[in-house]
C-alpha positions in Angstrom: 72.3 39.5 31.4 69.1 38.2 29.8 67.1 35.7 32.1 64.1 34.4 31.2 60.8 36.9 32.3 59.1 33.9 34.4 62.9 33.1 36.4 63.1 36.3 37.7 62.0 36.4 41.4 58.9 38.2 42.0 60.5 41.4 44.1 62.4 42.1 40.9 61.3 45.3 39.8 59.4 46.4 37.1 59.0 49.4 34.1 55.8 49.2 32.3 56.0 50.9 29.2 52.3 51.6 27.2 51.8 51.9 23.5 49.4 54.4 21.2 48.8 51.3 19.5 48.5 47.6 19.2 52.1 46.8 17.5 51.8 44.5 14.3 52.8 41.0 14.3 56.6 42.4 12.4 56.8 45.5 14.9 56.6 42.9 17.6 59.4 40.4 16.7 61.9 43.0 15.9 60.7 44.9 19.1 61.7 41.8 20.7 64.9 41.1 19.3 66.1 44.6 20.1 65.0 44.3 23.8 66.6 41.0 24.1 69.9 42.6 22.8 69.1 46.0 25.3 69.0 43.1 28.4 71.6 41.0 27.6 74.4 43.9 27.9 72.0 45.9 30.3 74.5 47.2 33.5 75.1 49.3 36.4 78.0 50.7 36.6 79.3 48.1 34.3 78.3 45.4 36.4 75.7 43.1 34.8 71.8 43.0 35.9 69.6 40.1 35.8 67.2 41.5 33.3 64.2 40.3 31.1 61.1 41.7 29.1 57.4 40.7 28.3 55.2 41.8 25.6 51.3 41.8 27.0 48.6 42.2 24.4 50.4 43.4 21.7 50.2 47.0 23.2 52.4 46.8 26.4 56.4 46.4 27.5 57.6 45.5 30.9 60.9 45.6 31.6 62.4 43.9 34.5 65.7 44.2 36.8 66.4 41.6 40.0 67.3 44.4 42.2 68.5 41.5 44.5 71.8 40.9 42.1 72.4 44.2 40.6 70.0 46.9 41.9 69.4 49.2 39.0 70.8 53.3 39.4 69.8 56.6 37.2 72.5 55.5 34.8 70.9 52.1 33.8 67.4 53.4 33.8 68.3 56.0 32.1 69.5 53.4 29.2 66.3 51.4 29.3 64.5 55.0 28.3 66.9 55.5 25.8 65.9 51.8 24.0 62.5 52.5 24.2 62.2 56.1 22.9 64.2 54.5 19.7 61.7 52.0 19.3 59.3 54.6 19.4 60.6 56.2 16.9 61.3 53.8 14.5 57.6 52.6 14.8 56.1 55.9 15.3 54.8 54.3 19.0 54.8 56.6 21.4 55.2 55.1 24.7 55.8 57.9 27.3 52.0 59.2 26.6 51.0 59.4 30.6 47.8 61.5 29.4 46.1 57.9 28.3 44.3 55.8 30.6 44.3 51.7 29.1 40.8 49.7 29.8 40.6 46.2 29.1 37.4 45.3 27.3 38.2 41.6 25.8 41.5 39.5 25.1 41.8 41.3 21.9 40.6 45.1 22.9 42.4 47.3 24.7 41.2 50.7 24.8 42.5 54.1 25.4 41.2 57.7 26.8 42.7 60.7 27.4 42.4 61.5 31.3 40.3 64.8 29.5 37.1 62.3 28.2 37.4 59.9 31.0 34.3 61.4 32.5 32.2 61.4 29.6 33.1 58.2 28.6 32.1 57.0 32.0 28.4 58.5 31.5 28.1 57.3 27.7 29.0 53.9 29.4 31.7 53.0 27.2 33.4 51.8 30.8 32.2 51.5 34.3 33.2 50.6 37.6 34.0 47.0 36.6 35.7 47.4 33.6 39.2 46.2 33.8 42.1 48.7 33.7 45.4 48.8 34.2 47.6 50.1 37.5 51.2 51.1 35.2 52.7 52.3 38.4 53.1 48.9 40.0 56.2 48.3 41.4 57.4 44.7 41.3 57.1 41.2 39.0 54.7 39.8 42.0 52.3 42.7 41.6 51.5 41.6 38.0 49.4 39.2 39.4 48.4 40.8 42.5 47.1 43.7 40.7 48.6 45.0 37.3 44.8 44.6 36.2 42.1 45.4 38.1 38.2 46.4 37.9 38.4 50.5 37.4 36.4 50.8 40.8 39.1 49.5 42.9 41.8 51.8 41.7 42.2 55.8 41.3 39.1 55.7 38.5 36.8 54.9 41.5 36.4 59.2 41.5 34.8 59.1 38.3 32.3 56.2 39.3 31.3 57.8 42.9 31.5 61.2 41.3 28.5 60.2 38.5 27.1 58.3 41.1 26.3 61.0 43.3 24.4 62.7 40.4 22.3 60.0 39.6 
């Protein structure tokens, strides 16, 4: 069952799904719709979940399950890879590209680099230790806040800022 994204308590647990691309203003509301349909009849073993969705800039999905009602198994995941491997396809999105790390650079920018370039993008200065990124593998609605975004030197990318630092 649907539930609005802010209801949801924040130990509810997350899926963050990252796009190619930035999805146009019509790829967006239909990408809605569908997801609204996918979490209204969302289940576990036929049970219902509380479930919701948000859209961040245009380029990101989170999907969310209170694990507190319904606590979500292989089954049910399983059915929220399905929905977004058939938006992918009907948008030609690809959202299961783990290769591509997402910076923030402004509201409106969100770039993205193959883990390959990451280096030389970090010495052509195109990002740097305070550049915002984002952590995908949080765990929970409360860490959105607590640390979804964060400045690149703070997270896992701090290797390639100590590493170029060392060779200064």
């Amino acid at each position: 069952m649907f539930i609005p994204f802010e209801s949801l308590p924040d130990h509810s647990r997350i899926w963050i799904y990252q796009s190619n691309r930035k999805f146009s203003a019509s790829e967006k509301d239909i990408i809605a719709q569908e997801l609204l349909l996918f979490t209204e009849q969302w289940q576990v073993h036929g049970q219902p979940m509380k479930t919701s969705f948000k859209m961040y800039f245009d380029q990101f999905i989170i999907l969310a399950a209170d694990e507190g009602f319904n606590a979500a198994s292989g089954c049910s995941i399983d059915g929220s890879v399905r929905i977004l491997k058939t938006l992918g396809t009907q948008f030609n999105i690809d959202f299961f590209d783990r290769d591509k790390v997402a910076f923030k650079k402004d509201e409106n920018n969100i770039l993205l680099f193959p883990l390959s370039a990451l280096k030389e993008k970090f010495s052509q200065g195109v990002w740097e230790k305070d550049t915002l990124t984002f952590n995908n593998l949080i765990a929970t609605k409360g860490d959105i806040e607590k640390g979804w975004i964060a400045t690149a030197g703070s997270t896992w990318l701090k290797r390639y800022v100590a590493h170029e630092a060392m060779n200064l």
